[in-house]
TISE-486957 format. One record per residue (C-alpha): x, y, z; residue in one letter; residue number from 1. Coordinates in pm, whole numbers, plus 50000, padded with zeros to 5 digits. Example, Ala and Ser with C-alpha at 12.3 -4.5 7.8 and 13.67 -1.06 7.14 Angstrom:
BEGIN
<atom x="51230" y="49550" z="50780" r="a" k="1"/>
<atom x="51367" y="49894" z="50714" r="s" k="2"/>
% end
This chain:
BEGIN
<atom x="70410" y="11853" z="59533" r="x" k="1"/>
<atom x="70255" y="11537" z="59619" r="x" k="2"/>
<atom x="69912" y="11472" z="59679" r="x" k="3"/>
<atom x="69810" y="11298" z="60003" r="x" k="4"/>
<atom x="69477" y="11139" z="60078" r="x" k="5"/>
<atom x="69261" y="11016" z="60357" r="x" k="6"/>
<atom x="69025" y="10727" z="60472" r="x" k="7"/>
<atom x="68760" y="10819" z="60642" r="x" k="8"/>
<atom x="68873" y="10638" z="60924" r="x" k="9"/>
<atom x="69167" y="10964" z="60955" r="x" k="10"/>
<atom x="68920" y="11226" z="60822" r="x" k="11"/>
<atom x="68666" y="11172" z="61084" r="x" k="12"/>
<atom x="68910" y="11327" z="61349" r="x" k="13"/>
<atom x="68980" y="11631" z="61127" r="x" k="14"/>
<atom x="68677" y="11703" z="60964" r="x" k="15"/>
<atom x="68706" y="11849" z="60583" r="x" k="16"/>
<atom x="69032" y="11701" z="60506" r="x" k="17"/>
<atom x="69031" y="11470" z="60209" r="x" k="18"/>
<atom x="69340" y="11575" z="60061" r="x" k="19"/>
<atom x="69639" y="11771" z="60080" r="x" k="20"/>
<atom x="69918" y="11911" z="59865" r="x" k="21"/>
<atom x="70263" y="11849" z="60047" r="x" k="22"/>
<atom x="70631" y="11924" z="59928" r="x" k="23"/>
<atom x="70871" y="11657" z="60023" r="x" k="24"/>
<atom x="71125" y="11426" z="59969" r="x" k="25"/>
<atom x="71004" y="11098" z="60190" r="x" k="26"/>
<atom x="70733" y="10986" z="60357" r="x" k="27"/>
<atom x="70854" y="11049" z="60692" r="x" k="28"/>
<atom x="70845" y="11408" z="60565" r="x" k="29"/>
<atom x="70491" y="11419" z="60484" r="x" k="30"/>
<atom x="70416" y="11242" z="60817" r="x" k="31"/>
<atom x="70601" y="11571" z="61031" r="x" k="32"/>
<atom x="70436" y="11802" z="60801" r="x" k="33"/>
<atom x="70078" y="11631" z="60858" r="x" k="34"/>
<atom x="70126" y="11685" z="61216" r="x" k="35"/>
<atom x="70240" y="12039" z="61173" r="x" k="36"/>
<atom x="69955" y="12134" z="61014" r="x" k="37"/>
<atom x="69692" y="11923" z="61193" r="x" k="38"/>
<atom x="69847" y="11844" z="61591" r="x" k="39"/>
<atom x="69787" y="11537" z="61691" r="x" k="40"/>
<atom x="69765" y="11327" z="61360" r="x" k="41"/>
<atom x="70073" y="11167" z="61385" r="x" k="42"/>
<atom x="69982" y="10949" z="61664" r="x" k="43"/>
<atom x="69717" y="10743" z="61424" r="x" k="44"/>
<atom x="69971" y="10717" z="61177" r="x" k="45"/>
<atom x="70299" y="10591" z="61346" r="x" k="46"/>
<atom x="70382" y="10508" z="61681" r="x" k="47"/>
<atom x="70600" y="10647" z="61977" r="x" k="48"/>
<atom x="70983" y="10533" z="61802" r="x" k="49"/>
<atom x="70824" y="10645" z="61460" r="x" k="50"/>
<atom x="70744" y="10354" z="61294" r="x" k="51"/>
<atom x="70402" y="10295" z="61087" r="x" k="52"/>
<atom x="70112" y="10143" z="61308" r="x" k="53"/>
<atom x="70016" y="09788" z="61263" r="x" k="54"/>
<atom x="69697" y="09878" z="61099" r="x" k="55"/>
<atom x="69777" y="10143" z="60863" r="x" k="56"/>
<atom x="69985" y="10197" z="60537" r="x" k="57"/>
<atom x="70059" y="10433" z="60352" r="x" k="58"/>
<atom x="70094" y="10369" z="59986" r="x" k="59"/>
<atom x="70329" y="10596" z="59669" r="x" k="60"/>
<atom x="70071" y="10581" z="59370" r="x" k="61"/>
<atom x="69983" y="10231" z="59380" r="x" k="62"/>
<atom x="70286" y="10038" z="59581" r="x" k="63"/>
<atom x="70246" y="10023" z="59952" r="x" k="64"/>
<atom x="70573" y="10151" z="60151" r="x" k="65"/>
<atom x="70826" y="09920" z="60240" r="x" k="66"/>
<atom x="71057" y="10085" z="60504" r="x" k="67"/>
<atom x="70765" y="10069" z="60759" r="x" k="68"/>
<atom x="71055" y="10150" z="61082" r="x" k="69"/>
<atom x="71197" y="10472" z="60933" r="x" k="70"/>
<atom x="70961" y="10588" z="60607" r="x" k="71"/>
<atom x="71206" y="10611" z="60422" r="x" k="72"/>
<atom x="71028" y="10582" z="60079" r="x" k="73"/>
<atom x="71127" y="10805" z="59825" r="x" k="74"/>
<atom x="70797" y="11085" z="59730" r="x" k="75"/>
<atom x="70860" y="11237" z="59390" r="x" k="76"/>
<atom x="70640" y="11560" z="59266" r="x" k="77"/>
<atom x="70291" y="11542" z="59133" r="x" k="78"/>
<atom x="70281" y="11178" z="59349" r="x" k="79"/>
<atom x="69972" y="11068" z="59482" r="x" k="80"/>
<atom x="69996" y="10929" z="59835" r="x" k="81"/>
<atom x="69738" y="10725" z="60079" r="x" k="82"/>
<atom x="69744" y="10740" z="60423" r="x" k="83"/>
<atom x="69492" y="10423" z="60530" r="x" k="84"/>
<atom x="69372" y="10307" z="60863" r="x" k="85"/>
<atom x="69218" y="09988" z="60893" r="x" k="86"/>
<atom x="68929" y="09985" z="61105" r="x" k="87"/>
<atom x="68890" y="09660" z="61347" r="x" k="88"/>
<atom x="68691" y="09525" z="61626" r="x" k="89"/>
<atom x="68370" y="09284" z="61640" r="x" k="90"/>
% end
């Protein structure tokens, strides 16, 4: 299973997630599974065709994604994965 974790900036919208164990395959998996489990939370992560927001990534241990359009990217057991929001505004 991989392990998936949270900024702040996603864990402030369901409160007492930090991390989460998840069995799949590809990213895109873990995305459909995240909003299985908690409604709603793939609409901060990737947008209405399914591709990965402007301001987040999403990184596999320590290499950020690359197939931002389909999430693609391969998730192997006992991975660790980041889900990150960047926060903006002035």
């Amino acid at each position: 299973m991989a392990s998936v974790h949270f900024t702040y900036a996603l864990r402030r919208f369901y409160p007492g997630l930090a991390s989460i164990e998840i069995e799949a395959d590809t990213v895109s998996e873990i995305v459909s599974q995240l909003d299985e489990s908690y409604p709603g939370m793939s609409d901060y992560i990737v947008d209405e065709r399914g591709a990965l927001r402007e301001h987040v990534n999403i990184f596999v241990n320590n290499t950020r994604i690359k197939d931002r359009q389909n999430l693609g990217d391969r998730v192997g057991k006992n991975e660790e994965v980041y889900i990150m929001q960047a926060l903006s505004g002035g």
